[in-house]
N, C-alpha and C positions, 0 to 999 in steps of 0.2 A: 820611315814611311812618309809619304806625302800628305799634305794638307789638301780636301777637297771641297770647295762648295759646291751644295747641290742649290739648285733654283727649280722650283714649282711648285704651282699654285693649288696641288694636291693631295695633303697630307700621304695617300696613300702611297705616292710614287714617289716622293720625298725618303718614306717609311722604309719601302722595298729596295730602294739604292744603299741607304745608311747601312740598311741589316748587312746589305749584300759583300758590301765595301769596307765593311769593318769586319767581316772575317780576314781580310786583306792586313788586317793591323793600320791602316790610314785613319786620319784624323777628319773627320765629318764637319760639315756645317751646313747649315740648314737657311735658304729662306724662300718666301713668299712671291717675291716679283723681283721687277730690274732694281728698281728704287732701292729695296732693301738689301738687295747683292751689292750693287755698288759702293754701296759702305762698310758693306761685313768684306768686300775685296781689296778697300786699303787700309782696313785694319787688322785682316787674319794674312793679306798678301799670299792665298792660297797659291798651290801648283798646279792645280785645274779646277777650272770648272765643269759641271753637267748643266744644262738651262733647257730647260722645253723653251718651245717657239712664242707658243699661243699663251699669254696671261694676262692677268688685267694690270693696268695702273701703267705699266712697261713690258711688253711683249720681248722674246728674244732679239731680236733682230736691233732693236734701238739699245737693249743693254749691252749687246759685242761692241755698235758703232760709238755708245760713250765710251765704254772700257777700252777698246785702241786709242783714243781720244784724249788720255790721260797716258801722259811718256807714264808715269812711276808705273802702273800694272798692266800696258797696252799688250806686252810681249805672253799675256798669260796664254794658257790654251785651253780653247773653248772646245765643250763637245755639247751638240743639241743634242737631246731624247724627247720626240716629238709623234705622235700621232699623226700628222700633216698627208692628206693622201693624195698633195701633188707634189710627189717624190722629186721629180727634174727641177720643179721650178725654185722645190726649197734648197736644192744642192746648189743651184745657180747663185741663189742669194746668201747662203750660208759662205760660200768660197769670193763671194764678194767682200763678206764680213772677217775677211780671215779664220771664218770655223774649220778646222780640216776634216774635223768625223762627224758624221749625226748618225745616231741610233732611231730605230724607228722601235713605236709600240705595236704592241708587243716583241721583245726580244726575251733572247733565250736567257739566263745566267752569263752562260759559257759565253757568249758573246759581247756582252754585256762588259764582261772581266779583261778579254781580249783587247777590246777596242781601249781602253782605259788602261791598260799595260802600255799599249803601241804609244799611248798619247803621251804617257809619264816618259817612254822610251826606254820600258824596262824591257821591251823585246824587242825587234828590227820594224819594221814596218814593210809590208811586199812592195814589189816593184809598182806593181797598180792596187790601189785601193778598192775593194769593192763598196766600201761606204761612199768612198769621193770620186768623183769622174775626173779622169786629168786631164780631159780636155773640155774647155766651155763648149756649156748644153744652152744655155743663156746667153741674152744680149748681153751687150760692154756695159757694163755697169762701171765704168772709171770715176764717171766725174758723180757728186755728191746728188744734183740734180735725178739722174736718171735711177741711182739707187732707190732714192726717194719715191720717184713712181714703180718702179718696180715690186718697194717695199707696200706700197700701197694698193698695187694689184693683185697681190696677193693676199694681203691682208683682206681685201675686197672679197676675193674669192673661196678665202679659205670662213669669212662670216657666211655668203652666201651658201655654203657647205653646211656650216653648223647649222645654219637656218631651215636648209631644208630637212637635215637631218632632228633637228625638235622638230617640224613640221610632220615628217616622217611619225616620229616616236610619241609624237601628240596623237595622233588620229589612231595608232596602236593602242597606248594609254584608251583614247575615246571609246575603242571601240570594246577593248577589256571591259574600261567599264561598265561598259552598256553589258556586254554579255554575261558580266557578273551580277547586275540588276537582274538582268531576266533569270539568270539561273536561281539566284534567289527567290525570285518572284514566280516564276514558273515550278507548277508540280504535277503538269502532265511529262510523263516520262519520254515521249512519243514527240511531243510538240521541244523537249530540252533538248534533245538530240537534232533535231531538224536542226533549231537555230545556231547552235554548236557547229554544224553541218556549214552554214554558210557564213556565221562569220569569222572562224578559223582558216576561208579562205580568204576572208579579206582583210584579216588580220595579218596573214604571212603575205598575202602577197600571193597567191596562187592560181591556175587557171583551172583547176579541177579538185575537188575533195568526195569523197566518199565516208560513209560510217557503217559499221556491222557491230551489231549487239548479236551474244551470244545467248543460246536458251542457259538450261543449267549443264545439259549433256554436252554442253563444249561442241558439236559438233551440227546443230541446228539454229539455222538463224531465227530472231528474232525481230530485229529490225534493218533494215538497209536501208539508205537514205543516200541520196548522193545533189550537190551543188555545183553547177557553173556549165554543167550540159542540157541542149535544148531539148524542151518539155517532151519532145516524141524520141530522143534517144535515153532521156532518162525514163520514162517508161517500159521501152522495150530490152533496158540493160539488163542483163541477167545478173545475180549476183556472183560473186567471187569465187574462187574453188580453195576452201576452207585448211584441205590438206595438202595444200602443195603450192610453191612458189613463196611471193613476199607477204601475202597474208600468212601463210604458214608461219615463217619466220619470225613475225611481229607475234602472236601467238606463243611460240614456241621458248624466247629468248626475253619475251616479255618488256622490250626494251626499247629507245626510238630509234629509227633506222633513216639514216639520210645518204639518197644516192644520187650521181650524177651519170651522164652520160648510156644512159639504156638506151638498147634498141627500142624499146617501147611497143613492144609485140605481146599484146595479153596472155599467149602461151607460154612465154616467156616468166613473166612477171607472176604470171596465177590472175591475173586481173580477168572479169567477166567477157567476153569477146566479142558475145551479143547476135543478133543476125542482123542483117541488113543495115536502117539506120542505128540500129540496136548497138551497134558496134563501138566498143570501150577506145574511147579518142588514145591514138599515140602518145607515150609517156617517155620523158628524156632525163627526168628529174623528180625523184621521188622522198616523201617525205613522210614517214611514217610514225604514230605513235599508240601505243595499246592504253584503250581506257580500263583504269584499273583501279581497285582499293587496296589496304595493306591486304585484305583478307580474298580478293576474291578479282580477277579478271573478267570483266562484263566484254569488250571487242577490243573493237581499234577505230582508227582514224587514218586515213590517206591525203597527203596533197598531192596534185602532180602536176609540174613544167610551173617553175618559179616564174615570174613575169618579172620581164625588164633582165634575167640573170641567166646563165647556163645551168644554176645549184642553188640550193637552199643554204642558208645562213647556221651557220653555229647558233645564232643570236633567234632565229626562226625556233629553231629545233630545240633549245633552251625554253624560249616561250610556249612551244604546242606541247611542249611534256609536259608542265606547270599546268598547261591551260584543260591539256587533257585528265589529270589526275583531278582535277576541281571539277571538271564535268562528270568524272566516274560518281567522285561524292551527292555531285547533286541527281544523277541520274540513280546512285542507290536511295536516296534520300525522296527522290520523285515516286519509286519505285514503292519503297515503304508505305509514301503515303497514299497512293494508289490500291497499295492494302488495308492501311487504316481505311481509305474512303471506300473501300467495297465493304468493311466488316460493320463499317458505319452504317452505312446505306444496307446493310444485311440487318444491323439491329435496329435499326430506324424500323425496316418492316416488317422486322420481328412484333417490337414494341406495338408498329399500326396493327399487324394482327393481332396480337397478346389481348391490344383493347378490344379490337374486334371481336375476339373470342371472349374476352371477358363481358364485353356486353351484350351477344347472346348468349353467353351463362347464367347472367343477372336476368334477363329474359325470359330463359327458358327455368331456370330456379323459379322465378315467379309464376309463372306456369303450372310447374314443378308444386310447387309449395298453393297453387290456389287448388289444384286439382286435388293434391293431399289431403289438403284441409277440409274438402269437400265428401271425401271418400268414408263409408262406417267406419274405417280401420284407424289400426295405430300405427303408423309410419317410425322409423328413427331411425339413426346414421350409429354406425361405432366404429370407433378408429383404436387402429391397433397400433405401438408401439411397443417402448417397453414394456407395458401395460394395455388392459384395453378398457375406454373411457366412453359413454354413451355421450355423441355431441351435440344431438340433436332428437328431439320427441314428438311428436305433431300435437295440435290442442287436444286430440280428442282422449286423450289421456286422461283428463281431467270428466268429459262427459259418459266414458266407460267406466274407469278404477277412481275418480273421485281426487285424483292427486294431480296437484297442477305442474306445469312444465319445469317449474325451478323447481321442487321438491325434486321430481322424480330426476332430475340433470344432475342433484347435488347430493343422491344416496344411492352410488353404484350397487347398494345392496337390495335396494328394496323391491325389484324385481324377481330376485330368488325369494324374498321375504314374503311375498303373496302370492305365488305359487299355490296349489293346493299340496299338503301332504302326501299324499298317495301321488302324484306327479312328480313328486319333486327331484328323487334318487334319477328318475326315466329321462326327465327332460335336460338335468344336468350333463349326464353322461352323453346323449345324443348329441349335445351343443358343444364338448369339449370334446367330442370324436370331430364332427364337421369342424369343428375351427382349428385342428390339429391336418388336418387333412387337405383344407381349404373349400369346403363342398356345399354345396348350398345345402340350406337348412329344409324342413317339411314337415312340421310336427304339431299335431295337436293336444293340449293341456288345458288344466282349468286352472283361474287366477283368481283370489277375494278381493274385491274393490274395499275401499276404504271403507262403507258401511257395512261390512259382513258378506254383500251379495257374492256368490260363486257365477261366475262368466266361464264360460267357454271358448278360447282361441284359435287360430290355424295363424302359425307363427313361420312365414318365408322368407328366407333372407337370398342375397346374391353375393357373393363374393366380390371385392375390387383389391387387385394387386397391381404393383408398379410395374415398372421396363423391367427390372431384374427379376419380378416372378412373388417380389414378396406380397403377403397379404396385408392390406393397408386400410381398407374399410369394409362395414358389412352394412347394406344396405339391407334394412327389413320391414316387412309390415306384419301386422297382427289382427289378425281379420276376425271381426266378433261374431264366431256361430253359436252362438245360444242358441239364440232360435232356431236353426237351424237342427242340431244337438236335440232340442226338446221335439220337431218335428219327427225328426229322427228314430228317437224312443217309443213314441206314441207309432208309429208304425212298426217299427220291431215288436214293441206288444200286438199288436194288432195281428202282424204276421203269429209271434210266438201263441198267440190264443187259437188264428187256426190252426198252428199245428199241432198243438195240443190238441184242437177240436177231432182231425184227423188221428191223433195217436188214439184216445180216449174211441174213437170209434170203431177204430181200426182192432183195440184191444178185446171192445166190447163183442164185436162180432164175430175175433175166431175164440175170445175165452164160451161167449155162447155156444158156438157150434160145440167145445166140447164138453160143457157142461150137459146141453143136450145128452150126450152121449153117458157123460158119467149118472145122468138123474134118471134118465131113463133101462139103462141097462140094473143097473143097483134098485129100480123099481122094482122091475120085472122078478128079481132075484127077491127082494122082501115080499111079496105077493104070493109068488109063490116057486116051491122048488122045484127046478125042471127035472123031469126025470131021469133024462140024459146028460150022463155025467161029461158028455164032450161040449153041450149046449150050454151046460152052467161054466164049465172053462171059455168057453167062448166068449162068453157073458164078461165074466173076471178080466180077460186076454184085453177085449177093447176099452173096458174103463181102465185099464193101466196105460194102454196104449195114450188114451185121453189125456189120462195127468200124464203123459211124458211131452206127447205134445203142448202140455201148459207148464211144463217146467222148460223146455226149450224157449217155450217165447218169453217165458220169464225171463231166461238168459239173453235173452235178444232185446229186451227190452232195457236192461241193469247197462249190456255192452252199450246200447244208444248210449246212456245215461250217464256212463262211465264211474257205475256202482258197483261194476262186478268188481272180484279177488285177483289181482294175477300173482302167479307165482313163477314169478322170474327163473330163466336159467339162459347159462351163457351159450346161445346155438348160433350156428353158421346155418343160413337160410338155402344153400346149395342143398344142403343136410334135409331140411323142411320141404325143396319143392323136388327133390329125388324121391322123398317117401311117399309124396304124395301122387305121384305122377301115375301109377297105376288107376289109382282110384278115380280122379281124373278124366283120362280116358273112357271111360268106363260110363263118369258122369256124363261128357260132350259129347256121348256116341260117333260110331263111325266116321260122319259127312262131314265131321270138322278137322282136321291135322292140328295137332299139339306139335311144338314146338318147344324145345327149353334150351338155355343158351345159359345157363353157368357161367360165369366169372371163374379165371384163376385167380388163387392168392385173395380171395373174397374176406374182406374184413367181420368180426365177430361182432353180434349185438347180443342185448341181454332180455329177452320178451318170454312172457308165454308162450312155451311151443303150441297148446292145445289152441290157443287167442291165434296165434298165424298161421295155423292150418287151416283155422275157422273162416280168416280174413281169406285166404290164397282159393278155397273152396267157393266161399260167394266172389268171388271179381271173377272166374271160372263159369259156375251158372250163371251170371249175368254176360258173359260174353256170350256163353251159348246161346242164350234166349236173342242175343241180337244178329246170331245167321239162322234165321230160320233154314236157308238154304244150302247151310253150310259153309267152310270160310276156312281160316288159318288163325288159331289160338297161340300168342307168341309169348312166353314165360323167360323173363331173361334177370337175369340179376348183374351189377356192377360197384364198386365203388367210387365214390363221388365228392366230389367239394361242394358245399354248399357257400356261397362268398355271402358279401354285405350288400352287395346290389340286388342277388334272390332274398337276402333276406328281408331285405326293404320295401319288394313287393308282397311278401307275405309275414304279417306284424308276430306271428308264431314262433318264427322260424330263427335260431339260433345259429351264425355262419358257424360252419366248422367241417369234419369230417361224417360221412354218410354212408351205410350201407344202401343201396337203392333194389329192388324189386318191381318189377316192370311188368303189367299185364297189357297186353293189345291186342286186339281183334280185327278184322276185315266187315265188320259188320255192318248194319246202318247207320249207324252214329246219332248223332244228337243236336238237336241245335242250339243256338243260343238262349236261347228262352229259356232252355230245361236245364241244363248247366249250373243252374246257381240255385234249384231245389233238390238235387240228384239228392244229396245227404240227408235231408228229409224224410224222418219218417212217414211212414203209409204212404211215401207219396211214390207210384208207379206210372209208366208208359204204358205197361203190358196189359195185355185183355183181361179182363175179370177173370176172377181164377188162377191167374196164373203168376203170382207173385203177391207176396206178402206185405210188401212196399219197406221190410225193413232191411233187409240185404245187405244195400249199400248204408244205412245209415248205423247198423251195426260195424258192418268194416271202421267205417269215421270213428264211432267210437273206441275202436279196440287201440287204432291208430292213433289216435290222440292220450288215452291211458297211457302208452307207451312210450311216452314220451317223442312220438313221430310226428310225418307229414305226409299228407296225401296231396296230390294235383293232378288233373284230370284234361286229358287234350282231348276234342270231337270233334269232325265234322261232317254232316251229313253226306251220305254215300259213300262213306271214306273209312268211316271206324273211328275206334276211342280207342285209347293209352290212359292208364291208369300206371300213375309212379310214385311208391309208396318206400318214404325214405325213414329208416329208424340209423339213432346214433349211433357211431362207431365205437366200439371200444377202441380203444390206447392200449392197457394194461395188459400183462398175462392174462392167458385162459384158467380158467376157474373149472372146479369140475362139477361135470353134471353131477345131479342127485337123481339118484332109480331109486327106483321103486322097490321096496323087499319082496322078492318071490314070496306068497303067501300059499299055503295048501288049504283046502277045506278043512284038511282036518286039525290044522297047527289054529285053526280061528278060536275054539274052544279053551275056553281058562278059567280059573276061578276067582281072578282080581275082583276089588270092591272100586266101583265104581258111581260115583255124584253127576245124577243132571239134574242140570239146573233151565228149566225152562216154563216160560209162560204158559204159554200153550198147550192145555190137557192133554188134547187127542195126539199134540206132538210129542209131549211128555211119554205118552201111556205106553205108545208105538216105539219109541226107543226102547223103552223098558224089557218090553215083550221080547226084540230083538235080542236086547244082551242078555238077558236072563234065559233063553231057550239055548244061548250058547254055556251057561253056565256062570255067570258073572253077577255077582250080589250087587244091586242096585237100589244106589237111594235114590231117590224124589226131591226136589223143592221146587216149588215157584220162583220163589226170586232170590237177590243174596244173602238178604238177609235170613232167610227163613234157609237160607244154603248154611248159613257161617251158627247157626245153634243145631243145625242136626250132626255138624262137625264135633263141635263141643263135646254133645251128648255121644256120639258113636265110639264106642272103645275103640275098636280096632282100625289097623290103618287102612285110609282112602289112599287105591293108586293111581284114579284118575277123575279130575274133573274134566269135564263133557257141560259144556256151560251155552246157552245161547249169549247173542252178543247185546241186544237192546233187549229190556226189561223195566218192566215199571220196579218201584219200592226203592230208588235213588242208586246203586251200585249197576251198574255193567256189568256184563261177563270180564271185562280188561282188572278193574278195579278188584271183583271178586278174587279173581285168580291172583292179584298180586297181595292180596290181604290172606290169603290161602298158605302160599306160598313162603310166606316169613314165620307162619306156623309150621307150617309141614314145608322142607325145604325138597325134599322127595317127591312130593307131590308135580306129577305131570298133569299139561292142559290140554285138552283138545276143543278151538272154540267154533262157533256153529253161528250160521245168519243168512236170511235173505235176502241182506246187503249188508254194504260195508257204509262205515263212517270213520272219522278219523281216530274213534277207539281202537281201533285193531289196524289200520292201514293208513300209510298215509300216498291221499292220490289215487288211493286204492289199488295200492301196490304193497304187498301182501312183505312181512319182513321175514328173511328166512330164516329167521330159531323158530315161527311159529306156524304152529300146526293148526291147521283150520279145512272144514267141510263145509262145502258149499250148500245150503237149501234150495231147490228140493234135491234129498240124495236118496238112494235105491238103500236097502234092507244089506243089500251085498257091501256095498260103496262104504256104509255105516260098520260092517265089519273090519272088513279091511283097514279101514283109517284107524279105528280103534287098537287092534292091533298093532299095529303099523307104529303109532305113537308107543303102546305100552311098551315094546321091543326094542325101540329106542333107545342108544345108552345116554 
């Protein structure tokens, strides 16, 4: 293999011939300039050399004309590899220098290997060289002289070259730089693309540039910008058609596209067309590159018609990719921070407001908190979390209950802890129903301050919850009614004495009218005896008649009072106004129409039947009395829900399940005024005469006995609704209990029987009673004097018959259970003209016990006597 020196002054092309030449198996050598070839060539005595043109210290040209210059290595053979881009004039002077080949840069390999084969002579060499011209392209260069300037004018014009070319690649350089400041320096996204926009064309070199930013749908722009067209066609240019042509393409391939020779027809191209001046300048030469990140494609970039050239540069298209990728970054980086500065400038005025609101918070707190302070009440905040903690108290805490604001802040208990007893179960519940529920609070209780005093509160709170719904503070106040409270009572008394005044009067003048009756007939009768035995019944007839009408108002009087006995059974009220509905009729006369409307499937209560026929009969004559001129009487019954919002308006009333009972009338109605005395005894609308005044306040009583509710709708010339709701049973039906068929003649018996009563004349009269039916009858006044006639009597007692209040310290209740552990046989039957909670409670009668009501008939007294003895 041959020995080769390489000569150039640039490592890398030194680098790329060695590799190249040594897969050839030749022997390499290496130098820098002429100076240092010429001595590594009379010492290595290579078989060729390679030498670029252009180096420093000794340029090619003067190193061939020493090396011919010296007989020992003149005959070597030189090959230039030059860059030189005045091809003629370097062939001219190279074949003056004896060179025969020059390579130019860039060359291929293959070429590269070819030319240096022909030169060693390891292949033929063609007839004509396409490296060397065989015939002079240059002057005579013979004599030494004329090489000399030759060599000089070249050398002249190939500096003037380089020169221009740094000059060139300086102001390139200059102006990268510059637009790498700004892109640094610049972070409107808007204003980096403009300048992008125009010095990208005067960095390549171009007569026209355009730029399109894309939205995120890939398919709407966002920005267009375009440089190097006059102000009225870059306004009216329309922008690009996105889907089709050379935007498409840059888009599509993501890549930089360099063309040359276009017709330059925006249809063509996809370029914008424009109207008129609008019209997109003809394009010959284009140069495209997509602004892009690894992650994401923002547009492109266009040049068009390279100045001073028919095409763009490899070296252009190398730069605008580079230049374009660094503008994508700064244009996402502009981008970002044009979000940073909007979210900035978002919480900037956030924060201005946040203070703002904060300092009318602080404002209206103060406000807030002077008006508070100023108010009788007790104000406080509680906040709920995991826990709920009072955060806040107002001073007056300390001028009402005596306990200062750190105290009461620092003993979440001490609020239950001063409560009054009797309050306390009520108000608990109610406050852990509403804060379970979230609902404002309304409730009033009594509290002891810190010296003993009992106060009276109205305790409101309001609910506060967040975005999502939770409950997060309860804002309340605590309004001091004492006073009020005590106003309050002093008029309820007030009221409660007149109505007393009105019962008591009311009582006084019908029990008069029939004492009249009784003192006078029974006069008439001790004085003397009528001789007509139907005048002396007559006589008898109305004083019975008398006490019956004073045992009625008695009973009207106990129902007000809710002292009478009831004796529960489980009835369906369809059952009650079916039976009654004749009788009814009968009562409202003709010129009124009855109506009844039954529920199906009507749920069961458990009341006194005799107590709701009682109720269903008066709310009946009171509708009657309100059509003097006739009407429509409406009888309906239904079952019903009674919820927590009725029951909130009336403090009675227990939600749950309801039979309801419904009276209404077409009548005159009532007005407001009179509505909230209706229940009132003696107290009537109706003409003298013509009502008792207890009617309606006997119904209220039986209704409330029974564990029910009444409510009352009126309005004048329109009629009243009365809706009278008793509890529902749940449970299975229970059975009635009847009555045992009695005969007159089954009343007759010979049992021993104990009454025990205060009351002579009531004592005497029972006695007379059982004893004419045949029943051995002891006597006592009271229990005690009951429990020694026991003692002493042999034979057995099989009933005590006992009243229920007695002086001498035992009850009728007591007696009979002290009776009873003696004698376990012994049956009771108890007697009273009221109840107390010895024998009832609520006065609601228990069913194992047997009890007659005062005042009872002679008959009534048998029967029950009976009634009990036959009993098992």
């Amino acid at each position: 293999m041959a020995t080769i020196l390489i000569v150039d002054d640039h490592p890398a092309n030194r680098e790329f011939l060695v590799t190249l030449l040594g897969y050839s198996g030749h022997h390499l050598v290496e130098a820098a300039d002429g100076s240092e070839a010429l001595s590594l060539v009379r010492a290595e005595q290579p078989d060729l050399i390679i030498a670029d043109i252009l180096m420093p210290t000794m340029d090619g040209y003067e190193f061939v004309r020493q090396l011919r210059a010296d007989p020992a290595v003149a005959q070597t053979v030189v090959i230039f590899y030059t860059a030189h881009y005045l091809e003629r004039e370097a062939q001219a002077l190279a074949e003056a220098c004896g060179v025969a080949h020059i390579l130019f840069k860039p060359s291929e390999p293959e070429e590269v290997l070819r030319i240096v084969d022909e030169a060693l002579g390891l292949i033929p060499s063609p007839g004509e060289s396409a490296a060397v011209s065989s015939t002079p392209i240059g002057p005579e260069l013979e004599d030494g002289a004329a090489f000399d300037r030759e060599h000089l004018r070249l050398l002249t014009d190939k500096l003037s070259q380089k020169t221009n070319e740094l000059r060139a690649i300086n102001q390139r350089l200059t102006a990268l730089i510059e637009l790498g400041q700004q892109l640094v320096l610049e972070q409107d996204s808007h204003l980096i693309l403009e300048k992008f926009c125009h010095a990208s064309r005067n960095i390549i070199g171009a007569k026209y540039a355009a730029i399109g930013v894309l939205e995120k749908d890939k398919q709407t722009l966002r920005h267009f910008l375009t440089s190097g067209l006059d102000a009225e066609a870059g306004a009216n240019l329309g922008a690009p058609e996105i889907g089709r042509g050379l935007i498409a393409q840059l888009l599509t391939e993501g890549r930089t596209i360099r063309l040359r020779d276009l017709d330059g027809e925006p249809e063509n191209t996809g370029l914008a067309a424009g109207s008129g001046a609008g019209h997109h300048p003809v394009i010959h030469s284009f140069l495209g590159a997509p602004i892009a990140t690894a992650t994401r494609l923002y547009g492109w970039l266009y040049l068009g018609n390279k100045i001073g050239a028919a095409e763009f540069s490899e070296e252009d298209e190398r730069i605008i990719a580079t230049v374009a990728a660094q503008v994508a970054v700064a244009y996402e980086n502009g981008r970002r921070y044009e979000k940073i500065q909007h979210h900035a400038d978002e919480l900037e005025r956030e924060v201005a407001e946040r203070r703002r609101v904060e300092q009318d918070l602080r404002e209206a707190e103060a406000k807030y908190r002077t008006l508070v302070e100023q108010l009788p009440a007790i104000s406080y905040i509680v906040a709920y979390g995991d826990t709920s903690q009072t955060i806040y108290i107002s001073p007056q805490i300390e001028s009402l209950l005596g306990f200062s604001q750190a105290e009461w802040l620092a003993d979440p208990d001490l609020w239950q802890q001063q409560l009054h007893v009797e309050d306390k179960a009520r108000v608990q519940a109610e406050v852990e129903r509403v804060s379970r529920a979230g609902e404002p609070l309304n409730i009033e209780y009594r509290m002891w301050s810190r010296a003993g005093q009992m106060r009276w509160f109205r305790n409101q709170t309001v609910p506060v919850r967040d975005e999502t719904g939770q409950l997060r503070y309860i804002h309340g106040i605590m309004f001091d009614i004492t006073e009020h409270k005590r106003l309050e009572e002093q008029f309820l008394q007030v009221q409660k004495m007149e109505a007393v005044g009105r019962l008591a009067g009311g009582v006084a003048h019908d029990f008069n009218n029939m004492l009249v009756v009784i003192t006078g007939y029974s006069e008439l009768l001790l004085q003397r005896e009528p001789a007509d035995k139907e005048q002396r019944r007559h006589y008898v007839s109305e004083i019975h008649r008398a006490g019956e009408r004073a045992a009625g108002l008695t009973r009207q009087l106990l129902a007000f009072s809710r002292k009478q006995i009831l004796q529960l059974e489980v009835l369906n009220l369809n059952e009650v106004v079916i039976n009654m509905e004749k009788m009814l009729r009968r009562l409202i006369g003709e010129d009124i129409e009855l109506l009844t409307k039954p529920a199906a499937e009507l749920g069961q209560v458990k009341a006194d039947p005799g107590q709701l026929e009682q109720v269903l009969m008066n709310l009946a004559i009171n509708a009657r009395d309100a059509m003097p001129n006739g009407g429509t009487l409406i009888i309906e019954t239904a079952n019903v829900e009674l919820d927590e919002l009725y029951a909130r308006q009336y403090i009675e009333v227990s939600p749950g399940p309801y039979v309801m009972l419904a009276v209404s009338d077409t009548g005159i109605g009532m007005s407001k005024e009179t509505l909230p005395h209706l229940f009132e005894p003696f107290f009537t609308t109706k003409e003298k005469g013509k009502g008792t005044g207890l009617g309606l306040a006997t119904v209220y009583g039986i209704i409330k006995q029974s564990g029910g509710h009444i409510a009352v709708y009126s309005e004048p010339g329109y009629g009243t609704i009365f809706r009278v709701y008793l509890p529902r049973l749940k449970d299975a039906i229970e059975p009635v209990k009847e009555l045992l068929p009695l005969d007159p003649e089954t009343l007759a018996a010979s049992e021993t029987i104990l009454v025990v009563e205060d009351e002579a004349v009531v004592r005497q009269l029972i006695s007379s009673v059982l004893s004419e039916l045949g029943y051995t009858v002891l006597e006592a006044v009271n229990g005690s004097e009951a429990l020694q006639l026991c003692q002493q009597h042999p034979a057995p007692i099989h009933l005590l018959l006992t009243d229920m209040v007695m002086p001498g310290g035992l009850n009728g209740r007591e007696l009979a259970k002290q009776l009873q552990q003696e004698y376990p046989a012994l049956k009771v039957l108890y007697m009273s003209g009221y109840t107390d909670n010895a024998i009832a409670s609520q006065g609601v009668l228990e069913t194992e016990i047997a009890f007659l009501q005062k005042p009872f008939t002679a008959i009534a007294l048998q029967r029950k006597v009976r009634e009990v003895l036959n009993a098992p």
